[in-house]
N, C-alpha and C positions, 0 to 999 in steps of 0.2 A: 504494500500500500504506500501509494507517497505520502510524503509529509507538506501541509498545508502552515503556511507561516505566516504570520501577523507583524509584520516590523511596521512598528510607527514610532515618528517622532511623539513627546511625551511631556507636558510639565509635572513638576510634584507633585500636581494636587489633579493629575489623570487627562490636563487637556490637550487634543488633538487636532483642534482645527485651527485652518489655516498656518502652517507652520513655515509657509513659503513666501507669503506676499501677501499686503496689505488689501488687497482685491481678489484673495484668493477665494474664500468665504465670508462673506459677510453676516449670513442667515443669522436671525435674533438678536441681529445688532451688534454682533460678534465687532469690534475695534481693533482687536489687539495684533491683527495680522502678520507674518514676518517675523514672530520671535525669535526662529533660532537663528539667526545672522549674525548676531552679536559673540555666538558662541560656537560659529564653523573652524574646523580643522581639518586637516587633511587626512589625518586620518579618519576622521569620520568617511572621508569618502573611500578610503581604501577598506572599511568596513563594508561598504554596501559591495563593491567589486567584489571582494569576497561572497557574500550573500547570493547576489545574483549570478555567482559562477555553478551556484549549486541548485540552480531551478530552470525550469524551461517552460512554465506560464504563470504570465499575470492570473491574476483574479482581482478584477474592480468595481466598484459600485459605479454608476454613469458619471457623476459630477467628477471624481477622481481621475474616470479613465478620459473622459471629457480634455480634463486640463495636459493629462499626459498629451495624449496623441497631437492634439495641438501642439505643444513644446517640443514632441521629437518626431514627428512625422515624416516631417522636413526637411528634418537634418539629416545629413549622408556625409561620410567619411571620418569620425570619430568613431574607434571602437567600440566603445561602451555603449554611443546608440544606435549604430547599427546593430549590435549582438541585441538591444529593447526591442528594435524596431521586427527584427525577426523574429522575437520568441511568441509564440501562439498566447491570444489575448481569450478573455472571456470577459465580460460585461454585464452585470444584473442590470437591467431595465425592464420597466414595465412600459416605457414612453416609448424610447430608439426606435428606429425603425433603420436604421442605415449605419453602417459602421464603415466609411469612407474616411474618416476623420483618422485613425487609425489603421494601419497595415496588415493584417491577421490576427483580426476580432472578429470573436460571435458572440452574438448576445443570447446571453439568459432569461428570456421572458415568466417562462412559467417554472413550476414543481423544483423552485430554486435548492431546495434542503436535498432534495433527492437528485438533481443533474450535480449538485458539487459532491454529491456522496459519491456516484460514479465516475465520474473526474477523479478523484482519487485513486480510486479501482485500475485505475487505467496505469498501463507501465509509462516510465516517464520519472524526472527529478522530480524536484519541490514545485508547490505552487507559489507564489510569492504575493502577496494580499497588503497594500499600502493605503492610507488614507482610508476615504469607504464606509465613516462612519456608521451606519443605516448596515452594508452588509458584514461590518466587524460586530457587529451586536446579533444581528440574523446567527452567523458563524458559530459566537460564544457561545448565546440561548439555547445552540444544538447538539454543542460537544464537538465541533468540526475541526476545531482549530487544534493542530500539535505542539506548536510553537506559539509565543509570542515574545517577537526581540524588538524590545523597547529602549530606546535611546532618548532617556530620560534628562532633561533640561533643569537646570538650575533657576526657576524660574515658575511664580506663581501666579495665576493669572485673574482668576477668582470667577471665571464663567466659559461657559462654550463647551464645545460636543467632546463628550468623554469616550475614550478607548472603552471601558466596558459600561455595560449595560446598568441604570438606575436599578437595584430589587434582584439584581442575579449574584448568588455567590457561586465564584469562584474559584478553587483552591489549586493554588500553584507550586511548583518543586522548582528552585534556581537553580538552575546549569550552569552562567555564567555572569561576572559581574567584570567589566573592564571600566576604568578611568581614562578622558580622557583628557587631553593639558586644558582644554577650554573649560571642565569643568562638567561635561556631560558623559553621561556612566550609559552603560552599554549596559541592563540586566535581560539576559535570556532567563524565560521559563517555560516549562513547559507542565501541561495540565497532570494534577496530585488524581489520581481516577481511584486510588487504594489498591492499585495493584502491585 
């Protein structure tokens, strides 16, 4: 069975939206946009290299995969996005109707629990699952998720869309905890099931 992974950026207090730009999301009045800039490093980025060397599909909710495909679509002759731009996408929407915006995406309309159950099923690396608020909660609420590597920020924000779900507990086991000089720690876990 592959392994399904949850890496999201992260502040202290669980938030996860917009982590990239001030126009990223706004929903609920959301302000604070762009947080983690202040606290880029380079290694941060040779962390995801790593990450995404050991998966071959996205899994994204619309808005998420929305802002990718836009930002890397386009682009040609950088390693890193053409190895994005070719890995097989999948998309939850209930709206899309066209996945031109991105290169090799299909959308997930219906019986979303039971198409990512088989998705898994399927031979193949990791799936790799960013942003997505809406289907990181679908995900958790089901038991889907193997992984979550959260590269958690120094940084409290006091509102906005939470990595897990309001009312669900969920009991985690830590694999990994990395520092990094900016200040932003790297904790893998993956789900405590009591086995």
């Amino acid at each position: 069975m592959r392994k399904l992974v949850v890496s999201e950026f992260v502040t202290l207090d669980g938030v996860m939206q917009a982590p990239g730009g001030a126009d990223e999301d706004t929903e609920g009045g959301f302000t604070h946009g762009g947080w983690t800039h202040p606290y880029w490093h380079d290694d941060i980025g040779m962390h995801f290299g790593e990450s995404m060397a050991k998966a071959d599909t996205f899994l994204l909710g619309r808005k998420t995969w929305e802002i990718h495909g836009t930002a890397f679509d386009s682009v040609e002759g950088e390693d890193w996005i053409d190895e994005l731009n070719a890995m097989k996408k999948y998309v939850v929407s209930t709206t899309l109707t066209d996945t031109s915006i991105w290169r090799n995406s299909t959308i997930i309309s219906d019986n979303v629990v039971e198409q990512i159950r088989a998705l898994k099923e399927q031979d193949g690396q990791d799936i790799y699952v960013d942003g997505s608020s809406v289907l990181v909660h679908t995900l958790t609420e089901n038991d889907l998720v193997d992984e979550y590597s959260l590269l958690v920020y120094p940084i409290v924000l006091g509102s906005g869309k939470k990595v897990f779900p309001d009312g669900q507990r969920v009991n985690l086991k830590l694999v990994e905890s990395r520092p990094f000089p900016s200040g932003v720690v790297l904790m893998r876990y993956v789900p405590d099931r009591g086995e």
